[in-house]
KEBA-392450 format. One line per field, with one value per residue (C-alpha): residue number from 1; residue in three letters; x, y, z. Coordinates in nm, 2 decimals, m for minus. Example, Ala and Ser with C-alpha at 12.3 -4.5 7.8 and 13.67 -1.06 7.14 Angstrom:
% KEBA-392450
num [1:2]
residu [ALA:SER]
px [1.23:1.37]
py [m0.45:m0.11]
pz [0.78:0.71]
This chain:
% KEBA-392450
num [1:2:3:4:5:6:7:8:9:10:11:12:13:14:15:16:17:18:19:20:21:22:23:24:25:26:27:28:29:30:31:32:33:34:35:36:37:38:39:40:41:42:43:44:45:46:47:48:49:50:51:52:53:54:55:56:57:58:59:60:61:62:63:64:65:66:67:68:69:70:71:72:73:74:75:76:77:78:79:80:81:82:83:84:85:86:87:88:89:90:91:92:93:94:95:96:97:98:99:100:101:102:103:104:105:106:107:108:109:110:111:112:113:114:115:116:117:118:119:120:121:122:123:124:125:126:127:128:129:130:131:132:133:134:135:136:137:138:139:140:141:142:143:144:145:146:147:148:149:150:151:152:153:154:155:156:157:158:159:160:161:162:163:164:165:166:167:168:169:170:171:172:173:174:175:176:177:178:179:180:181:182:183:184:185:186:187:188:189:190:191:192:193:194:195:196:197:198:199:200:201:202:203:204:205:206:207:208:209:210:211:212:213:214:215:216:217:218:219:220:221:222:223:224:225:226:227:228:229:230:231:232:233:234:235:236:237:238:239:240:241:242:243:244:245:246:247:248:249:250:251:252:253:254:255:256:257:258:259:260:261:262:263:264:265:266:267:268:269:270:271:272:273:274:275:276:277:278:279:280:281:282:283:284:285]
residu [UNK:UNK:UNK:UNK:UNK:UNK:UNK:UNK:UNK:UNK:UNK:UNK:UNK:UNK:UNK:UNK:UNK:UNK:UNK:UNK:UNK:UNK:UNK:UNK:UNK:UNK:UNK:UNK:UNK:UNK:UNK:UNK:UNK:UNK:UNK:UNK:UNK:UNK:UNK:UNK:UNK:UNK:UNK:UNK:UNK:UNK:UNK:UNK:UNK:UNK:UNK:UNK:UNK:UNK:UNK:UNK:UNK:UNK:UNK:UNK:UNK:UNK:UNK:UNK:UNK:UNK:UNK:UNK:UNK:UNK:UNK:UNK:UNK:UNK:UNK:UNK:UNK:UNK:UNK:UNK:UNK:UNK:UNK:UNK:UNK:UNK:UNK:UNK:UNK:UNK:UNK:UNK:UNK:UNK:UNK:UNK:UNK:UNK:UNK:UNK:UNK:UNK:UNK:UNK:UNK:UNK:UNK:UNK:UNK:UNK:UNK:UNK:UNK:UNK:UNK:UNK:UNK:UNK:UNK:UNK:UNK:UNK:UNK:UNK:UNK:UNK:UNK:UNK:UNK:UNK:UNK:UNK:UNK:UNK:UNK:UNK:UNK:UNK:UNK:UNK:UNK:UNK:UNK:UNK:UNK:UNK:UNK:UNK:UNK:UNK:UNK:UNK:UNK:UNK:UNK:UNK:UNK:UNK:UNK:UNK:UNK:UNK:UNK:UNK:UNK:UNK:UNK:UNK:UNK:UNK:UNK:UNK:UNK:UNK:UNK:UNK:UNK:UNK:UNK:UNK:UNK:UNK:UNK:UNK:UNK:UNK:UNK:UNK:UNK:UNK:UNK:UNK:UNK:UNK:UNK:UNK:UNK:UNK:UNK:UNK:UNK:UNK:UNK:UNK:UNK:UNK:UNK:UNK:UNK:UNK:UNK:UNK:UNK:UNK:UNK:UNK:UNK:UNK:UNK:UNK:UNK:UNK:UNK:UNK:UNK:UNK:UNK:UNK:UNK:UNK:UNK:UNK:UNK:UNK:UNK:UNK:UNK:UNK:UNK:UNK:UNK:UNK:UNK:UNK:UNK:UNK:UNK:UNK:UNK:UNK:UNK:UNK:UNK:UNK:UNK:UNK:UNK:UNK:UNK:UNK:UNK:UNK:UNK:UNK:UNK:UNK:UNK:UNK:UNK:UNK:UNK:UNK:UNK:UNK:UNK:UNK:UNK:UNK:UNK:UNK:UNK:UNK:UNK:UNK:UNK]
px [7.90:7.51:7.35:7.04:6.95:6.68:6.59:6.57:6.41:6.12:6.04:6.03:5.73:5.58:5.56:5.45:5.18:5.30:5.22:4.85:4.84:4.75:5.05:5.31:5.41:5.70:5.78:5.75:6.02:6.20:6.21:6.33:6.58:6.75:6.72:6.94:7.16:7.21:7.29:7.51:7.77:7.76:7.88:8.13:8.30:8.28:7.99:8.15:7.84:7.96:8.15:7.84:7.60:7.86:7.82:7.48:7.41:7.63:7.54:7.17:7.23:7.30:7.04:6.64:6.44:6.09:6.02:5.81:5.92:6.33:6.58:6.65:6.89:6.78:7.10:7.30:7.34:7.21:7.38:7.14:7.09:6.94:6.72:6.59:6.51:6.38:6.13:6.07:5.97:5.75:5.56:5.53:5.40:5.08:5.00:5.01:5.10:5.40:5.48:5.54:5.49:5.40:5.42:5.66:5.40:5.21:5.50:5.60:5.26:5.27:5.61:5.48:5.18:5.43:5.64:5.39:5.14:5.35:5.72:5.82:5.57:5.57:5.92:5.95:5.74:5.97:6.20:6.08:5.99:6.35:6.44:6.21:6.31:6.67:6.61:6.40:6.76:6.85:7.17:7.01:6.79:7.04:7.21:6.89:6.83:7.24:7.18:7.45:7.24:6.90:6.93:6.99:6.74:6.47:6.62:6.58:6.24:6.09:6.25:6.08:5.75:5.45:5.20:4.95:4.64:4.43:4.65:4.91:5.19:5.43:5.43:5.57:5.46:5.64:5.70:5.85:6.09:6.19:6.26:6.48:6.68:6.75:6.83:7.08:7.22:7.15:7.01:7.26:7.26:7.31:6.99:6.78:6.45:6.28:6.40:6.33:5.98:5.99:6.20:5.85:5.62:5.76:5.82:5.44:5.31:5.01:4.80:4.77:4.80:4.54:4.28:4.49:4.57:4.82:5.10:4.98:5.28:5.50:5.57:5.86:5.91:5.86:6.13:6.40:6.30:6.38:6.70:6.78:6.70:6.90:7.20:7.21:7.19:7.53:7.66:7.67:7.91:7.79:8.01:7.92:7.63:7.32:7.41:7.75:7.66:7.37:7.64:7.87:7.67:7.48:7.81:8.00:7.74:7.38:7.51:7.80:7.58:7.29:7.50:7.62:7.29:7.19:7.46:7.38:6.98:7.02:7.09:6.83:6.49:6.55:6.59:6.49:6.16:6.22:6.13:5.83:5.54:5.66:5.37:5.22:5.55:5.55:5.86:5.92:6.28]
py [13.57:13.50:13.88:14.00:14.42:14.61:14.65:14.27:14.24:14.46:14.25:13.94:14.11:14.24:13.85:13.70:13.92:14.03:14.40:14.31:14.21:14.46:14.66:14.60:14.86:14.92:15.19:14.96:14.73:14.98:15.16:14.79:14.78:15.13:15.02:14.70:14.89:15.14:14.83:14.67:14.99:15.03:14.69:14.74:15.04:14.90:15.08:15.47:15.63:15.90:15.74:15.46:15.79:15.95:15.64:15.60:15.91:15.87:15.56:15.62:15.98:15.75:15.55:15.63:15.83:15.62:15.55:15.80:16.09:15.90:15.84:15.44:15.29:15.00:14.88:14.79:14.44:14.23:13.97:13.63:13.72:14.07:13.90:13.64:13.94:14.15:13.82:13.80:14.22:14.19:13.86:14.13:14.38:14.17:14.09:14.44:14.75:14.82:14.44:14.57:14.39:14.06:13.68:13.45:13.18:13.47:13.62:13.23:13.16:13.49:13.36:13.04:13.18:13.45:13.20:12.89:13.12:13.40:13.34:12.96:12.96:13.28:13.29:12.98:13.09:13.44:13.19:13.00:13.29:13.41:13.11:13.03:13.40:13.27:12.98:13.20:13.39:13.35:13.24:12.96:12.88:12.87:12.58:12.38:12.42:12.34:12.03:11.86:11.85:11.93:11.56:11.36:11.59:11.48:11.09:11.11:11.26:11.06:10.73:10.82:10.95:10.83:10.93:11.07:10.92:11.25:11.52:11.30:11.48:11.27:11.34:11.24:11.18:11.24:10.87:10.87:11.20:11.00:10.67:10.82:11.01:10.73:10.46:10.75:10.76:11.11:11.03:11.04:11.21:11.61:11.53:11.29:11.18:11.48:11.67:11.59:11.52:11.90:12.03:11.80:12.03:12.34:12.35:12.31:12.60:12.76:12.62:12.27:12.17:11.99:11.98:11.80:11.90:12.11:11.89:11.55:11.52:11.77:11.87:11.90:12.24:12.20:11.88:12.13:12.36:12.06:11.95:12.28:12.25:11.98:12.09:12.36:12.06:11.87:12.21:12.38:12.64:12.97:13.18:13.04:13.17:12.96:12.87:12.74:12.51:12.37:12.34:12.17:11.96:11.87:11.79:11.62:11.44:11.40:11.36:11.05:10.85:10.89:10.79:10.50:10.38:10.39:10.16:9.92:9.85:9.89:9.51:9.21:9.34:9.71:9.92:9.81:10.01:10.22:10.06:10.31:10.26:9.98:9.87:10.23:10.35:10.26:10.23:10.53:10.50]
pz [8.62:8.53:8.53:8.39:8.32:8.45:8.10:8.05:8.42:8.29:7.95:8.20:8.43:8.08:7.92:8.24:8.25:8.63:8.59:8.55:8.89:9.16:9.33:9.05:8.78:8.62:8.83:9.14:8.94:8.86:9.20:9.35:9.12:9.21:9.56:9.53:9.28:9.55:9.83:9.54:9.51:9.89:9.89:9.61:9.79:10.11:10.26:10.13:10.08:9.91:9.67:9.57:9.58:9.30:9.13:9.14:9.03:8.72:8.60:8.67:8.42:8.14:8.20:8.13:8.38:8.36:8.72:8.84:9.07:9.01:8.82:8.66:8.52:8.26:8.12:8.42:8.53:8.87:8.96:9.07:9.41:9.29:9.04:9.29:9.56:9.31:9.24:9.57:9.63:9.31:9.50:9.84:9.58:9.46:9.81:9.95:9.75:9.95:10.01:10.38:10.69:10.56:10.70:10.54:10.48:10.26:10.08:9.99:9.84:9.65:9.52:9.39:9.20:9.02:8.93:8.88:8.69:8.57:8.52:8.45:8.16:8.03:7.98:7.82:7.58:7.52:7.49:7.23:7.04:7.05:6.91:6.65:6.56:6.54:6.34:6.07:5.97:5.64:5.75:5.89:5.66:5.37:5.57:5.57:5.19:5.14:4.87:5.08:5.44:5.29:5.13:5.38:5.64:5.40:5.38:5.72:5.76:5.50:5.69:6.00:5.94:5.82:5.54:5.61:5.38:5.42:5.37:5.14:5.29:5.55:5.93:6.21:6.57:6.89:6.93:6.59:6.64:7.02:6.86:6.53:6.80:7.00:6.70:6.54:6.88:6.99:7.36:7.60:7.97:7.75:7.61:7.73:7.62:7.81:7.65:7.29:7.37:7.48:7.17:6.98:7.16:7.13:6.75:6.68:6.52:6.68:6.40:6.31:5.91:5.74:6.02:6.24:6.62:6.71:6.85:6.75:6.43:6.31:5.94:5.79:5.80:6.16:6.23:6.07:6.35:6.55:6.44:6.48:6.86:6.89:6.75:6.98:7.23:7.07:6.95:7.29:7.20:7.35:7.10:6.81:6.56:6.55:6.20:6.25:6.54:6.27:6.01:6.23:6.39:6.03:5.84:6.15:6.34:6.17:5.81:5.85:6.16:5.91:5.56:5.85:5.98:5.59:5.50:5.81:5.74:5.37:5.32:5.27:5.17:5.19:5.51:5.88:5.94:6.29:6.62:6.65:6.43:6.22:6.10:6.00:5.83:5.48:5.32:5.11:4.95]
């Protein structure tokens, strides 16, 4: 079952930027949190007080006391229901202080901004830190420079980008990346076109290269990034390292359809050019 810790409930509020808003702390979230941990052993032990209070009290001595005036527990787990009312309280709590006593209508709109403003792109963008992080291990990166994958990554990029006559360095646009993806065969209904033009975006670095604007091509450095993205997307394997599922899905997927799709436009006057930008893509093999 899907659960998330008080500890990783608090980093949420602290990356959206909700304890900035009036009425929430981390001793509000907290506090909200030993409530509903309370409720949840009542449930567990079919409403025997004592026995959830006994409980209570011991998990919440391992824990960390850093609520004020109680104890909390930040390594337990809440299951999605908890984390959705725990959402909801913290929406109550940047209307009114207590988040007591309030209409529907209001605690709905609260909702929406904490999520609209706060939550949904916040914590995307923990996320893509966490996995820029991931992809930055050695591990990882000793895969991409791997003389057997690091060849045909560069074929590949080279194939599909274009040079760029100011810089002299090749890049490639978003309607390059969409259009290699879908020639190789990679779109299907696990990942559609959506979502590669959002694994495009969310590669960029903050700062373009060589004057350009942020998000307009990506580098090379930065299509590794994204090939890394999307084997996670044909590599789904929740168990697996980040740097196996790139392996694997680099030797058993990218590497033979590439060497295949090679061997297909290779004949006649050289290789087809890619559907997108044919006449801006010089041929560079």
């Amino acid at each position: 079952v899907s659960a998330v810790s008080a500890r990783e409930m608090l980093r949420l509020m602290e990356d959206a930027k909700l304890f900035n808003r009036t009425g929430v702390s981390k001793g509000s979230v907290l506090a909200v949190f030993d409530s509903l941990l309370l409720r949840q052993l009542r449930a567990d032990y079919e409403d025997d007080e004592e026995k959830a209070t006994i409980v209570y009290r011991q998990e919440c001595s391992s824990g960390t006391n850093v609520a004020a005036g109680g104890l909390s527990h930040t390594s337990l787990h809440f299951t999605k229901t908890v984390f959705v009312e725990t959402l909801v309280r913290v929406a109550s709590m940047a209307v009114s202080g207590s988040g007591r006593n309030l209409e529907s209508g209001v605690v709905a709109a609260s909702l929406r901004s904490v999520l609209e403003d706060g939550v949904f792109p916040n914590a995307m963008s923990s996320a893509k830190i966490e996995f820029k992080r991931l992809v930055a291990d050695r591990r990882v990166q000793d895969v991409f420079t791997n003389s057997a994958y690091a060849r045909t990554l560069v074929q590949v990029y080279r194939h599909y980008s274009t040079l760029d006559s100011q810089t002299g360095r090749s890049v490639m646009t978003q309607k390059q990346f969409v259009a290699m993806l879908v020639e190789l065969g990679f779109i299907d209904k696990g990942m559609t076109k959506a979502d590669v033009r959002a694994i495009f975006t969310d590669v960029q670095d903050d700062e373009g290269e060589g004057g350009d604007e942020v998000g307009e091509t990506m580098s090379y450095s930065e299509f590794t990034e994204a090939m890394a993205a999307v084997a996670m997307f044909k590599h789904p394997h929740p168990l697996k390292s980040v740097h196996i599922r790139l392996q694997q899905f680099l030797e058993r997927t990218l590497v033979p359809v590439w060497q295949s799709h090679h061997a297909a436009t290779a004949g006649g006057k050289g290789r087809a050019q890619p559907a997108a930008d044919r006449r801006t893509n010089p041929r560079r093999h």
